[in-house]
N, C-alpha and C positions, 0 to 999 in steps of 0.2 A: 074592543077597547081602544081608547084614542090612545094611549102611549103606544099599541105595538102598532096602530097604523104609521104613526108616528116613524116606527123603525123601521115599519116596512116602505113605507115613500121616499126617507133617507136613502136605505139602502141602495134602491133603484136607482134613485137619482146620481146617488155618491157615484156607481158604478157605470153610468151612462155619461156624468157629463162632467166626472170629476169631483173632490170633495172642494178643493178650491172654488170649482168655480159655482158651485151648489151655495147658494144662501138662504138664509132662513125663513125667508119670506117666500121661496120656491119651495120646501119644504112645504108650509104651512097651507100653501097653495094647492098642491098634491093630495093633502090629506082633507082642504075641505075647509080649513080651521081660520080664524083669525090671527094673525103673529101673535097679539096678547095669551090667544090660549096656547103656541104651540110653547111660547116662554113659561108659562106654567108648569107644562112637565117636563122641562129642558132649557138650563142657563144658557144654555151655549152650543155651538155645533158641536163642540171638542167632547160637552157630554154625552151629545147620541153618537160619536164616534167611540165612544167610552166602550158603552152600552154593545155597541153591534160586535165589536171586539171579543169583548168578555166570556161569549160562551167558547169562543173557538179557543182562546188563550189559555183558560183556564183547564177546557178540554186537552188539550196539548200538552199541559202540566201534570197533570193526572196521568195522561196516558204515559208518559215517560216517570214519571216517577214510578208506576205501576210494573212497570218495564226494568227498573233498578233492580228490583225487588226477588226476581227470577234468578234460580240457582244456579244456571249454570250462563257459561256465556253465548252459546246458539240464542238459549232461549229469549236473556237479553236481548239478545241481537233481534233475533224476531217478531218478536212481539212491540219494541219500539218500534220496527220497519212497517208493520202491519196497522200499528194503534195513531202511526204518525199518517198512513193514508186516509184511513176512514175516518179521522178526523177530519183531513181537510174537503174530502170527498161531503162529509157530513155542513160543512161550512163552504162551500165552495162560490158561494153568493159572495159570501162576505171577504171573500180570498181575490173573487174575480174585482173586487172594489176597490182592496188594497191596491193589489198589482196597477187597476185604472190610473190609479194616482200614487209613484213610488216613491214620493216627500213624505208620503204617510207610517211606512217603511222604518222610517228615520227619527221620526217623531218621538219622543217620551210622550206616556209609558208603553205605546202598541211597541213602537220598533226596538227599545229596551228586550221585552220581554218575549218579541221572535228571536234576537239575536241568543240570548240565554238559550231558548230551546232549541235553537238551530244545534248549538253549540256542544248542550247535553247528548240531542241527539245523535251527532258526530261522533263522542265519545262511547257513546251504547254501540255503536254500529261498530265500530272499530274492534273495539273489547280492549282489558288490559296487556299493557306491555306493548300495545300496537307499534308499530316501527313507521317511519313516513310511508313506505308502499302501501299501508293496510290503513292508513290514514287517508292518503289521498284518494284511496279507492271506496271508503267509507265518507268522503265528502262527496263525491261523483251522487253516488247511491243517493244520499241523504236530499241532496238537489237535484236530483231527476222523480223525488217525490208527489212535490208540490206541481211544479211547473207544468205536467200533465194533466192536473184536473184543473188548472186554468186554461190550457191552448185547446184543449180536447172537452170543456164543459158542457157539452151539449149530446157528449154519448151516455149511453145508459153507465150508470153507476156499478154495478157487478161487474160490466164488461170491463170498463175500463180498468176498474179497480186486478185485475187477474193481470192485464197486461203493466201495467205498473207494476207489480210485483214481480211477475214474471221478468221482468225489466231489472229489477235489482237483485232476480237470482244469476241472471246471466253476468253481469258486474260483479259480481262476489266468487262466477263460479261455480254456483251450486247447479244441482240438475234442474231440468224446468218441469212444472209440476202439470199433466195433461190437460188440456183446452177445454174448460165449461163447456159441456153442452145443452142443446136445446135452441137455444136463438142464433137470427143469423146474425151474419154480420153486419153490422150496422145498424142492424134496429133495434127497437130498445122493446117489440111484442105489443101484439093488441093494436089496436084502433089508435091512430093518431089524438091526440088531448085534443077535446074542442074548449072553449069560448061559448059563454051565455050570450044574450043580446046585450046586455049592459057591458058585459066584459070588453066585446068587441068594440063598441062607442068608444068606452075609457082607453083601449086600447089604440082607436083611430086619432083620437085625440091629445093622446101621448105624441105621436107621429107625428102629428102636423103641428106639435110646438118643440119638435125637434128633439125627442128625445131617441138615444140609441136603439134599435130596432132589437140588439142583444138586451138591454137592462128590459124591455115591455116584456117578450120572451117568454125573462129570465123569470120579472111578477107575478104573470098569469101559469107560468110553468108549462110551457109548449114549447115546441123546437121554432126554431127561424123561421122554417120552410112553412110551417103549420100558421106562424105568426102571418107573412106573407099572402098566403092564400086569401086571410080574413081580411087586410089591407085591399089586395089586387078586387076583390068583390064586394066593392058597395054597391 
């Protein structure tokens, strides 16, 4: 469908070269389209920023409200810890686009409604009656969440996802839970992702009109190194 290619050449683009400096007509460009049709299913850039948002914000709300909801306070506790990573681990495209450009951040209604969750969050983490130490140490936790499946987006998702947590049992205190096994370190298993023939053109062609070598990647769903390869052998 043209709308989600639509979302999908946004995203890329937003996270490669910035939402700023991304216009509508490089959009429109990416996907193929005329400007007139990408204004058809989109007023405005601020709507496909809308759009890319929504499933992550929305997921984020749920997941902590979901997290209220739990009898006791552990369970509170962990289950926002746990439902706030693989959320973003689940969006982490659209996290690494944000962060690209941190005016976005700030913006009504995305930065509204991180700062809300941020905040709820903080509060589950903490549990009631918290005192400033179990506060400040519940803000620690809560922001060393995110900021790993942005710096580290390119490791396997399970891996990552155990050391982050494992990361905010050590801040809390608690014991650490044994080391997944099976894979090693650093790979993410199996065969490296290939590239079709078209993929790798689109993808050469991304490159040499300057787009981020992380947002191509990011689209075709391969590591760097993997992207590289395809690049370094025409």
């Amino acid at each position: 469908m043209t709308y989600e290619r639509i979302l999908t050449a946004a995203r890329v683009l937003f996270a490669a070269r910035g939402y700023r400096a991304t216009s509508m007509q490089a959009i429109a460009d990416e996907v193929g389209i005329t400007k007139a049709a990408l204004y058809y299913h989109f007023d405005s850039k601020d709507a496909i920023l809308h759009q890319l948002t929504l499933p992550l914000l929305d997921e984020l709300d749920a997941v902590l409200a979901g997290a209220e909801a739990e009898p006791t306070p552990e369970g509170v506790r962990w289950r926002a810890i746990e439902g706030y990573v693989d959320v973003h681990l689940r969006h982490r495209h659209t996290l690494t686009m944000l962060v690209r450009d941190m005016t976005l951040l700030v913006q009504a209604p995305v930065g509204d409604r991180f700062r809300a969750a941020i905040a709820l969050a903080n509060e589950l983490v903490a549990g009631p009656g918290a005192g400033i130490e179990q506060r400040v140490r519940a803000s620690q936790v809560v922001a060393g969440l995110a900021d790993p499946v942005v710096l580290f987006r390119n490791e396997p998702a399970d891996r990552l996802r155990w050391l982050i947590l494992d990361g905010a049992r050590a801040l809390l205190g608690e014991p650490a839970e044994p080391r997944p096994r099976g894979r090693a370190r650093g790979r993410s298993g199996g065969r490296p992702a290939k590239l079709t023939g078209e993929q790798i053109e689109q993808a050469r062609s991304m490159y040499a009109a300057g787009s981020d070598p992380e947002g191509i990647a990011a689209r075709f769903g391969v590591s760097r190194a993997t992207l590289y390869r395809y690049l370094k052998n025409k």
